[in-house]
C-alpha positions as CSV (number, residue, x, y, z in Angstrom):
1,X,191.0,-114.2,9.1
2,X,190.7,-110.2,8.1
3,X,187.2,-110.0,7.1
4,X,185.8,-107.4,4.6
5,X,184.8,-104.2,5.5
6,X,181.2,-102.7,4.4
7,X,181.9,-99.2,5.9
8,X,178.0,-99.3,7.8
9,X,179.7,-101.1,10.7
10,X,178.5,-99.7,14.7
11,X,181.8,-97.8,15.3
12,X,182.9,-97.2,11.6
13,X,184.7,-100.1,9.4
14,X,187.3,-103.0,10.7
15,X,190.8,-103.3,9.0
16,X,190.3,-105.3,5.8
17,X,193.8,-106.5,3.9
18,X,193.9,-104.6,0.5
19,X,192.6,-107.0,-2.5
20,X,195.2,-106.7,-4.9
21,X,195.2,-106.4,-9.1
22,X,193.7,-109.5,-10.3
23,X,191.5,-110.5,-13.3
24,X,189.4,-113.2,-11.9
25,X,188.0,-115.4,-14.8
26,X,184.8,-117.0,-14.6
27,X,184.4,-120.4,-16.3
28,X,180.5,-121.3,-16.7
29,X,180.0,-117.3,-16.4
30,X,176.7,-117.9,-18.3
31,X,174.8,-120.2,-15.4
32,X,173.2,-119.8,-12.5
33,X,175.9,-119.5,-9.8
34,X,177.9,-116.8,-11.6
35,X,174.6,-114.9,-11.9
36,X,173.1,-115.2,-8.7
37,X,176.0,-115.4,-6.4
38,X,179.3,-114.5,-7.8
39,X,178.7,-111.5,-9.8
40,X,175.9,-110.4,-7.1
41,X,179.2,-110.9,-4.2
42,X,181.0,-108.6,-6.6
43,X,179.0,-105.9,-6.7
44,X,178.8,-106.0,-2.9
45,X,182.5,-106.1,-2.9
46,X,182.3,-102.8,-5.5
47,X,180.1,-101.2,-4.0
48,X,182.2,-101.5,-0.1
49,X,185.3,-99.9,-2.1
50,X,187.4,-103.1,-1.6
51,X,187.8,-104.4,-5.0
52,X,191.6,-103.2,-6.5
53,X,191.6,-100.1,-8.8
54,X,193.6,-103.0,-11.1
55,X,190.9,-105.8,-10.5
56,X,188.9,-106.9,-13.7
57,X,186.4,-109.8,-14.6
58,X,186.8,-112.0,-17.3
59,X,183.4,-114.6,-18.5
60,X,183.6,-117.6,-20.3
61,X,181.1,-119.3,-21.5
62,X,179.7,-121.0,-24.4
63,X,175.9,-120.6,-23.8
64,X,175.3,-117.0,-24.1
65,X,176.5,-115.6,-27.5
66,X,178.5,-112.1,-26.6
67,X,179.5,-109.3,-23.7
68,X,176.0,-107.3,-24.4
69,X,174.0,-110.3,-24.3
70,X,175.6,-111.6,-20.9
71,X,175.7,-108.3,-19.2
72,X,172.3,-107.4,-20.2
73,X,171.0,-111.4,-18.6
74,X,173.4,-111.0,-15.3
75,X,171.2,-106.9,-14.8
76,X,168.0,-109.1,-15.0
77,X,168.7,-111.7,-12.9
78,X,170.1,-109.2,-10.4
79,X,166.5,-107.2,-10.6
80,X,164.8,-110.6,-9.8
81,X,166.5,-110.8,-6.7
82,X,165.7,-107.3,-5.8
83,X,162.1,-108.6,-6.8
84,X,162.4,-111.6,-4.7
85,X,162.0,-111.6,-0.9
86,X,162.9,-115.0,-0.5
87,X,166.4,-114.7,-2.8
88,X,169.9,-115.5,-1.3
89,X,170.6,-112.0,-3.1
90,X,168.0,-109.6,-1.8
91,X,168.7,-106.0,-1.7
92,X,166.4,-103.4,-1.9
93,X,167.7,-101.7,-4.8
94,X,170.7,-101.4,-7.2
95,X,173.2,-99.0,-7.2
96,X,173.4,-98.4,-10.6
97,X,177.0,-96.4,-10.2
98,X,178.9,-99.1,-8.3
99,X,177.0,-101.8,-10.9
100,X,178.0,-99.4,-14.0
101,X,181.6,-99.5,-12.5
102,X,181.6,-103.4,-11.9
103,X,180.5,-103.9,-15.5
104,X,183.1,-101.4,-16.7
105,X,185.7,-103.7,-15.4
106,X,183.8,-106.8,-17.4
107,X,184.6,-108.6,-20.1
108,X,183.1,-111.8,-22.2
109,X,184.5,-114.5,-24.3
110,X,182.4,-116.2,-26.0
111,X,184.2,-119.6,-26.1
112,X,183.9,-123.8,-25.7
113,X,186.1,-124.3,-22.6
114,X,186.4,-128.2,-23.9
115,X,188.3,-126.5,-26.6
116,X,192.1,-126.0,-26.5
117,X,192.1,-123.0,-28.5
118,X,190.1,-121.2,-25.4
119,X,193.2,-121.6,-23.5
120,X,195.4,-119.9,-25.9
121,X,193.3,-117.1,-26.3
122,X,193.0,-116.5,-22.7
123,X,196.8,-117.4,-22.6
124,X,197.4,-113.9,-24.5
125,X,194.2,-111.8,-22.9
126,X,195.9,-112.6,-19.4
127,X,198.8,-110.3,-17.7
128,X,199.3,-110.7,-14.4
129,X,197.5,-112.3,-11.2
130,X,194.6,-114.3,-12.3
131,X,192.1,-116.4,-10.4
132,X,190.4,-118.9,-12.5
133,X,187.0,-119.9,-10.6
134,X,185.8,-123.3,-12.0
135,X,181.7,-122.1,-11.7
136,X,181.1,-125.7,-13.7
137,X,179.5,-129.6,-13.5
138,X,182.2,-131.4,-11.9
139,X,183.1,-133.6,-14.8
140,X,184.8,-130.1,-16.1
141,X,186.9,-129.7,-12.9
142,X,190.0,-131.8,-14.2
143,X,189.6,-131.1,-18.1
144,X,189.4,-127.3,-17.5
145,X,192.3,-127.4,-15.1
146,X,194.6,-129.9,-17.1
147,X,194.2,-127.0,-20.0
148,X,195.1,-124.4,-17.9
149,X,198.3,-125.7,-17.1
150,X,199.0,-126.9,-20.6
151,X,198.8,-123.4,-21.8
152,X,201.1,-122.0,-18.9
153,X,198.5,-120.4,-17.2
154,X,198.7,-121.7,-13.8
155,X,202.6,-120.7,-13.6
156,X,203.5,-118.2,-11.3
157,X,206.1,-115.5,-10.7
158,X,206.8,-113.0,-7.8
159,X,204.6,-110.3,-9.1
160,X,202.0,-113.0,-10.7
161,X,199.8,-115.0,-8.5
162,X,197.6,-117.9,-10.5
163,X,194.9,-119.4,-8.3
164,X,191.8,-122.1,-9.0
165,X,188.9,-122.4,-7.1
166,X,186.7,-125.7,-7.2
167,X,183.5,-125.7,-6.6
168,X,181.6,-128.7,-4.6
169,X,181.6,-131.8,-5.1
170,X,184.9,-132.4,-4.7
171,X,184.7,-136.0,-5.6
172,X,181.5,-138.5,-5.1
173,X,183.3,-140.7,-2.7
174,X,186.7,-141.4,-1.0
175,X,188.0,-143.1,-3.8
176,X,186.8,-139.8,-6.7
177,X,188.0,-137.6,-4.6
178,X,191.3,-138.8,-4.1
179,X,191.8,-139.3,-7.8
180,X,190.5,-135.3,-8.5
181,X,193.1,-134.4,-6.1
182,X,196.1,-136.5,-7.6
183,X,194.8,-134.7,-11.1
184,X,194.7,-131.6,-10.1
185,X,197.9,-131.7,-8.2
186,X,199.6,-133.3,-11.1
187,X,199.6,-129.1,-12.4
188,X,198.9,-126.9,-9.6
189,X,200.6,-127.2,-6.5
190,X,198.2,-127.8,-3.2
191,X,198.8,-124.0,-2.2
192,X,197.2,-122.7,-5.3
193,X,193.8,-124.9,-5.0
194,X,191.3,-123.3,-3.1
195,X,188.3,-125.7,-2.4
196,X,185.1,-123.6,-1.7
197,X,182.3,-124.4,0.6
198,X,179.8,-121.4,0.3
199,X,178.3,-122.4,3.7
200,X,181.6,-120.9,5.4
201,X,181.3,-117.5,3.6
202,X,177.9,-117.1,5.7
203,X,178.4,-114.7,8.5
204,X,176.6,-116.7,11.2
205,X,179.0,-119.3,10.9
206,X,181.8,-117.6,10.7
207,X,180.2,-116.2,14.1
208,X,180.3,-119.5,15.9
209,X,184.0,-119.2,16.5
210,X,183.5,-116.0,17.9
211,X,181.0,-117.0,20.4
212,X,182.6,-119.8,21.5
213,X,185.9,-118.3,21.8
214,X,185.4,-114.8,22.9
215,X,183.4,-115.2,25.9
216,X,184.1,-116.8,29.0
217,X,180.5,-118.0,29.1
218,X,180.2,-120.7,26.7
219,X,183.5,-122.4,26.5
220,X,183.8,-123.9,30.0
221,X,180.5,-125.8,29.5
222,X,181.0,-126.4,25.9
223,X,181.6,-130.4,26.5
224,X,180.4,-133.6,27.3
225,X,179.6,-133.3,30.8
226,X,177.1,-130.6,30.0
227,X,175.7,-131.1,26.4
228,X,173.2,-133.9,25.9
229,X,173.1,-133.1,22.0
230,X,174.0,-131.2,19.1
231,X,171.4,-131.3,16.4
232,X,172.5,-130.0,12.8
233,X,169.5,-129.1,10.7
234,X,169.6,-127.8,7.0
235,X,166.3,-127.8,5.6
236,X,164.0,-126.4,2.5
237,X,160.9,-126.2,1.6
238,X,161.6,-126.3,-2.3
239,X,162.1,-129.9,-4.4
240,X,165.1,-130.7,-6.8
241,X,163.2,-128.0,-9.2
242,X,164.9,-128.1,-12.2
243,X,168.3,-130.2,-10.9
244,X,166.2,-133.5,-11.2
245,X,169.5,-134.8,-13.4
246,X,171.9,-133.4,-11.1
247,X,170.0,-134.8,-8.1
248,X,169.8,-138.3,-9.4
249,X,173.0,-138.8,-9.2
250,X,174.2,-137.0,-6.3
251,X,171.1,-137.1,-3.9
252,X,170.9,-135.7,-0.2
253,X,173.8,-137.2,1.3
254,X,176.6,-136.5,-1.0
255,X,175.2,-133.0,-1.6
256,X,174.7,-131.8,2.1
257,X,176.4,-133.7,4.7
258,X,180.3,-134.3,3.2
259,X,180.7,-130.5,2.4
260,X,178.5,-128.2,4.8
261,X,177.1,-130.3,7.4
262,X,180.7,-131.4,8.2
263,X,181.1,-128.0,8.1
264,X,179.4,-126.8,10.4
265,X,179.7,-129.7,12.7
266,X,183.8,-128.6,13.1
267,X,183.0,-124.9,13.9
268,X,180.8,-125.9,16.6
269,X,182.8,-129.1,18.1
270,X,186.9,-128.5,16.9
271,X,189.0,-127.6,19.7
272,X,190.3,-123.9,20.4
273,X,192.9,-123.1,17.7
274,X,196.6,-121.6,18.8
275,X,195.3,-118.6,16.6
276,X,193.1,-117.5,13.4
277,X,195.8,-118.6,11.4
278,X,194.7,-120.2,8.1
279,X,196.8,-123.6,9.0
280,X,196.3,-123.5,12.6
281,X,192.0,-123.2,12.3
282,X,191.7,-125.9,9.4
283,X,194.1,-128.2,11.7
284,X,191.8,-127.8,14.3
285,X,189.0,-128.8,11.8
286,X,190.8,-131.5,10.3
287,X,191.7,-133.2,13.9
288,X,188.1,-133.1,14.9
289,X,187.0,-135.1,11.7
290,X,189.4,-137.5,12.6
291,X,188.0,-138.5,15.8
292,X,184.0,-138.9,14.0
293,X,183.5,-142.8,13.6
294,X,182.4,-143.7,10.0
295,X,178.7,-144.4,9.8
296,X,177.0,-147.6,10.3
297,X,173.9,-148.6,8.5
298,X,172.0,-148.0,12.0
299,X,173.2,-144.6,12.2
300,X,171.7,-143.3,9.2
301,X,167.9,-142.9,7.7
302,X,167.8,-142.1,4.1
303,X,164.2,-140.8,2.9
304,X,162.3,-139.5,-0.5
305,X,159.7,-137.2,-0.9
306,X,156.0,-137.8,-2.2
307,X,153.6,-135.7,-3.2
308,X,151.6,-133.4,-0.3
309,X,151.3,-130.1,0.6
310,X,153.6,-126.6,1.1
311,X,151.9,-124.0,2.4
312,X,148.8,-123.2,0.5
313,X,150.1,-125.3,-2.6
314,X,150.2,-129.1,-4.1
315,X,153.5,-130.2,-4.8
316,X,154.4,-133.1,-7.0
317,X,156.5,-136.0,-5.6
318,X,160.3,-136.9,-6.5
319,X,159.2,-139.8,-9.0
320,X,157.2,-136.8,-10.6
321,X,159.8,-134.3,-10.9
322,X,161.3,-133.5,-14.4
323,X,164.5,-136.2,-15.6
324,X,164.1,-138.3,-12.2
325,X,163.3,-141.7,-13.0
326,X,160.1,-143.2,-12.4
327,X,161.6,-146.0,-10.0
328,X,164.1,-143.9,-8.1
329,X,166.0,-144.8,-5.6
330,X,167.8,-141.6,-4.6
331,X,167.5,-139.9,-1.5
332,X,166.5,-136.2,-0.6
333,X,166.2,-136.7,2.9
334,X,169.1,-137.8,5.0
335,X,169.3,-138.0,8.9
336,X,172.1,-139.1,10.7
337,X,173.5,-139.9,13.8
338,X,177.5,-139.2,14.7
339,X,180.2,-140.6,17.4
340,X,182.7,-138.2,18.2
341,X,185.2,-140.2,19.7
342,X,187.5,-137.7,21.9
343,X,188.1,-136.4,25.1
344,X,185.7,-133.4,24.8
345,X,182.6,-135.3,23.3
346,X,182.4,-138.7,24.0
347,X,178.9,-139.7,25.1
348,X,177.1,-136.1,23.2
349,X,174.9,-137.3,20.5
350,X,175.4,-135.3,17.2
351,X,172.4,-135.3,15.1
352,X,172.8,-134.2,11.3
353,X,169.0,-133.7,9.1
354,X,168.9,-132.4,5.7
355,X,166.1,-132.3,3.3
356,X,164.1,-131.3,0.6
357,X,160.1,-130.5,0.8
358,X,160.3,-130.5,4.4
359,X,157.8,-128.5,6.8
360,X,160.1,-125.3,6.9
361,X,163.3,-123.5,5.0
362,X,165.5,-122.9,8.3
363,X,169.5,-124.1,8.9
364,X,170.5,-124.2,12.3
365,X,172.2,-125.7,15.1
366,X,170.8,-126.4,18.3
367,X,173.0,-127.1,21.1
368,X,170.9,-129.3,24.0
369,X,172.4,-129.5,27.6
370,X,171.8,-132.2,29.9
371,X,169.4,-131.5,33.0
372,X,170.8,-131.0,36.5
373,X,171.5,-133.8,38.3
374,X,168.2,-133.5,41.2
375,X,165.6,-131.1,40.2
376,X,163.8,-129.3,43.1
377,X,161.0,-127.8,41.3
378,X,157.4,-129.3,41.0
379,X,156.6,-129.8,37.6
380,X,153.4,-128.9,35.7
381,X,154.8,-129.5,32.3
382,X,153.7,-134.0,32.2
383,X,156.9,-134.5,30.1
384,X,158.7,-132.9,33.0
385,X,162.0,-131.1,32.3
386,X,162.8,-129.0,29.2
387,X,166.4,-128.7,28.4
388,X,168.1,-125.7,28.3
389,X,169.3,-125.0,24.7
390,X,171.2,-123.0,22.7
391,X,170.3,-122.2,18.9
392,X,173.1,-120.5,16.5
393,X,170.0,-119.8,13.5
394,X,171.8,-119.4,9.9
395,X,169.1,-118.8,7.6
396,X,167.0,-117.6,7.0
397,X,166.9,-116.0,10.5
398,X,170.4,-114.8,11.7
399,X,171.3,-115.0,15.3
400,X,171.4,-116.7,18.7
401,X,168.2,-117.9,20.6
402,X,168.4,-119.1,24.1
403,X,166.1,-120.8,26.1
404,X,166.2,-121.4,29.9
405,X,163.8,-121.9,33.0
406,X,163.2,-119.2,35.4
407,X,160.3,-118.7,37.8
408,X,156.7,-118.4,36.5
409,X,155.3,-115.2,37.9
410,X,153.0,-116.1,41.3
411,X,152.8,-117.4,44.7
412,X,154.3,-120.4,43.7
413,X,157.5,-121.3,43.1
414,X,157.4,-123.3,39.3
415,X,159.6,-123.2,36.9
416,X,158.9,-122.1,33.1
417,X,160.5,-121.1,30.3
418,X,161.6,-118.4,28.4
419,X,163.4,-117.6,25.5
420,X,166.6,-114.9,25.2
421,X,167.5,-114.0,21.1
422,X,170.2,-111.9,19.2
423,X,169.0,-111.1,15.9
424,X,171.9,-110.2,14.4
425,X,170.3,-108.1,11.1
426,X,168.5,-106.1,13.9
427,X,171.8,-105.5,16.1
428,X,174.2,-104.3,13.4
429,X,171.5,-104.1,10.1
430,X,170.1,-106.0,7.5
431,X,172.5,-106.8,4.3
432,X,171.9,-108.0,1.2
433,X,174.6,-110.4,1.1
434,X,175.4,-114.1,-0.3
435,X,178.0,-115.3,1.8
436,X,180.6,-115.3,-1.4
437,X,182.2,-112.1,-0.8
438,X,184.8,-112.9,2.1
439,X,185.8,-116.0,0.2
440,X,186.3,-114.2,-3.0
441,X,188.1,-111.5,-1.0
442,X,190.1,-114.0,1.0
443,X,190.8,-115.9,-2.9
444,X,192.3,-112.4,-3.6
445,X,194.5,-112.1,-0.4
446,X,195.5,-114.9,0.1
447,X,193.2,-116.2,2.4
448,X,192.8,-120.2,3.0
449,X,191.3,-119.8,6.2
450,X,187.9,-120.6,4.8
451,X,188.1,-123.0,2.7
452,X,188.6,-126.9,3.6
453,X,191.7,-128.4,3.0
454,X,192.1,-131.4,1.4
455,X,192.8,-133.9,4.7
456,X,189.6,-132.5,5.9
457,X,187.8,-133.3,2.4
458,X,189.1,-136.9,2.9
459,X,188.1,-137.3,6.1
460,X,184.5,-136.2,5.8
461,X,184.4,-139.4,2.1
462,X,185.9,-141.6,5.1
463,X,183.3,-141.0,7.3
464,X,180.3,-141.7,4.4
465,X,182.0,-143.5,2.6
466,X,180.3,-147.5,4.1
467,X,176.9,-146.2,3.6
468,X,176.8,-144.7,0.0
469,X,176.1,-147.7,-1.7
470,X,176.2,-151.8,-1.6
471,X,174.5,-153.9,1.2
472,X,175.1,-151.1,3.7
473,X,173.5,-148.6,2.2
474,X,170.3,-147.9,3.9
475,X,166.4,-147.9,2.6
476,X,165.0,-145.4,1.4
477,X,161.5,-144.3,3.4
478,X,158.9,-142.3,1.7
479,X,157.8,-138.8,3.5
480,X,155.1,-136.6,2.1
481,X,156.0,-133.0,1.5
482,X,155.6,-130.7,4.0
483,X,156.0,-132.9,6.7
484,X,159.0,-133.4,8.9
485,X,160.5,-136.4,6.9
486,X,160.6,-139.9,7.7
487,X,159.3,-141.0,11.2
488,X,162.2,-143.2,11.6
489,X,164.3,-140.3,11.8
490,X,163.2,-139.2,15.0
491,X,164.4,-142.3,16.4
492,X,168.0,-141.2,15.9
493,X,167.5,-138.9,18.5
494,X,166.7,-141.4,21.1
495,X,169.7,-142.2,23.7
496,X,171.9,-144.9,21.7
């Protein structure tokens, strides 16, 4: 799992694996994820010096009309990051030389990717290693792909490497999903597919393996007998905005929980890997998925937001939000509770909340350990024992907090606690990073360490699957914005 390098790393740079030559087209190069995340990850990948002398960027898109026009709208989205504390993208300022040299290497076709002739002209634009990144609605995935191997673009030869990356959602159930895979398989073989999750391009959970496996400290008590409960929290303050179609047919669940909760819950709960292998890490994953009992209707609290109150602002409700329908039933709140049924975890509840309009923008994962079995300290606290815990914090804060009991200063001898964090942008500096660079650089090399395979993708439908619709799928319970979500909720964390 070589990682890039930035070259501002405490004791100079790691060794990064070479990217090699590559033209890496861009389909949907005109929207919002090329411009605020992939083309931003390039320029950090430019400006490190790990991009190939022979690497190139190719734009498709039917929306904006030629090169100038998108090259000129990609610099002004990047300035409204650098504008924009709160952006994913967020640096200070823009190197105009290492941005000059990224769009020196850029190039735009203006084209219908619906259209076959798109794929003949790219057919003879293309010599060489190509990566064709699928940065589209999901009803493109197969269309696009089918097209690409109808022209004879995904063949490959020992100089020639032809690659696709697919964006989420992979699939909207077990049954979609498996069909997308049979049809993308029917003209790219498995080892060519690279299914991205953008969560695991985010360097605090790529962390999590490292803290669990490279210190003595953590592993021995990272079980059942001493964790109580793993919460998983991904929450934001913003509403569907203008997704309000995309929304409506997705909602909380399907976006969140199959794809980066699952996530999230393997890097924290999968056993020790044989090594950093690609196949032996995603094994790992896979295995733990395995052992997670699909969801029952109990398990689960589904919620929408009303209108309320974020910060010093009124916020509309869901119903109110631009093309949701006035009698909604879709979700943007989703809690839910998880079995894992194996040797390590049986008996630790895992607790998984995602939202929209909720009290505070934060992802994390708080680990909760059980107390000791006799306690020989008078209490002050009337709710008696606080648990020790452990919080990995992903964003927007990035680091490790811990918080344990030790004794209040005095004559006597009472417990209280206190609180030991890591920030990480404070021990090795801030970067203005988006979490796509080492999974386009991995893309490059080689890489599939990141990225799910397709038994994990499968696993995580299985697991949803009996409470995404029908009798079993649960109500939906109104919260107002700003708050925590639905009350019922909180129940979930109650012993089962």
């Amino acid at each position: 799992m070589d990682r890039i390098a930035t070259g501002d790393e405490p004791g100079g740079a790691p060794e990064t694996q070479p990217a090699p030559a590559c033209t890496l087209v861009i389909f949907g190069a005109g929207g919002d994820l090329a411009a605020r995340l992939l083309v931003p990850a390039l320029y950090n990948l430019e400006r490190s010096g790990v991009l190939a002398d022979g690497f190139s960027l190719l734009g498709v898109d039917l929306a904006i009309e030629g090169e100038d026009q998108w090259k000129a709208h990609l610099r002004e989205i990047v300035q409204d990051c650098v504008d924009d504390p709160d952006a994913e993208f967020h640096p200070r300022e823009i190197d105009a030389d290492a941005w000059g040299r990224l769009m020196d290497r850029a190039d735009y076709l203006h084209a219908d990717f619906t259209d076959p002739a798109t794929f003949e002209t790219l057919a003879g634009r293309l010599d060489g290693a190509a990566i064709f990144y699928l940065a589209v609605q999901a009803r493109f995935f197969c269309p696009i792909t089918e097209a690409l191997g109808a022209a004879g673009l995904l063949e490959e030869n020992e100089d020639a490497f032809r690659r696709l990356v697919v964006e989420k959602p992979f699939g909207s159930d077990l049954a979609s999903a498996q069909a997308l895979n049979a049809r993308l398989l029917d003209v790219a073989r498995d080892e060519q597919i690279f299914r991205i999750d953008h969560f695991m391009g985010k360097e605090p959970v790529q962390s999590i393996l490292a803290m669990r496996f490279a210190n003595r400290i953590f592993e021995p008590i990272w079980r059942a007998e001493h964790i109580a409960e793993v919460e998983i929290t991904a929450s934001e303050t913003l509403g569907v905005e203008e997704r309000g179609r995309f929304y409506e047919a997705t909602g909380a669940l399907r976006d969140m929980v199959p794809n980066h909760l699952f996530q999230l819950l393997c890097m924290v709960a999968m056993e020790p890997p044989t090594s950093l292998d690609a196949e032996a890490v995603r094994s790992e994953k896979s295995r733990l998925l395995r052992c997670v009992r699909s969801l029952r209707p109990e398990d689960v609290v589904f919620g929408q937001y009303e209108a309320g109150r974020i910060g010093e602002r009124d916020v509309p409700g869901y119903h109110e939000e631009d093309d949701v329908a006035p009698d909604s039933e879709t979700e943007t709140f989703v809690a839910l509770r998880l079995a894992v049924e194996n040797w390590r975890w049986s008996g630790t509840r895992f607790v998984l909340r995602t939202g929209k309009r909720l009290n505070e923008r934060r992802t994390q994962v708080a680990i909760r350990f059980r107390a000791p079995p006799f306690d020989l300290f008078a209490r002050t606290d009337p709710e008696g024992q606080t648990l020790d815990e452990i919080v990995l914090e992903i964003a927007p804060e990035h680091g490790v907090d811990i918080a344990f009991d030790v004794k209040r200063p005095g004559y006597a001898t009472v417990p209280a606690r206190t609180r030991s964090r890591s920030a990480f942008d404070e021990t090795f500096g801030e970067r203005a990073y988006v979490g796509y660079e080492a999974l386009l650089h991995d893309c490059m090399v080689g890489n599939p360490a990141l990225f799910p395979r397709y038994d994990m993708i499968e696993e995580a439908w299985r697991i949803v699957d009996p409470v995404l619709a029908g009798d079993t799928r649960p109500d939906v319970l109104p919260y107002p914005a700003g708050s925590d979500g639905p009350d019922a909720a909180a129940k979930l964390n109650a012993d089962r």
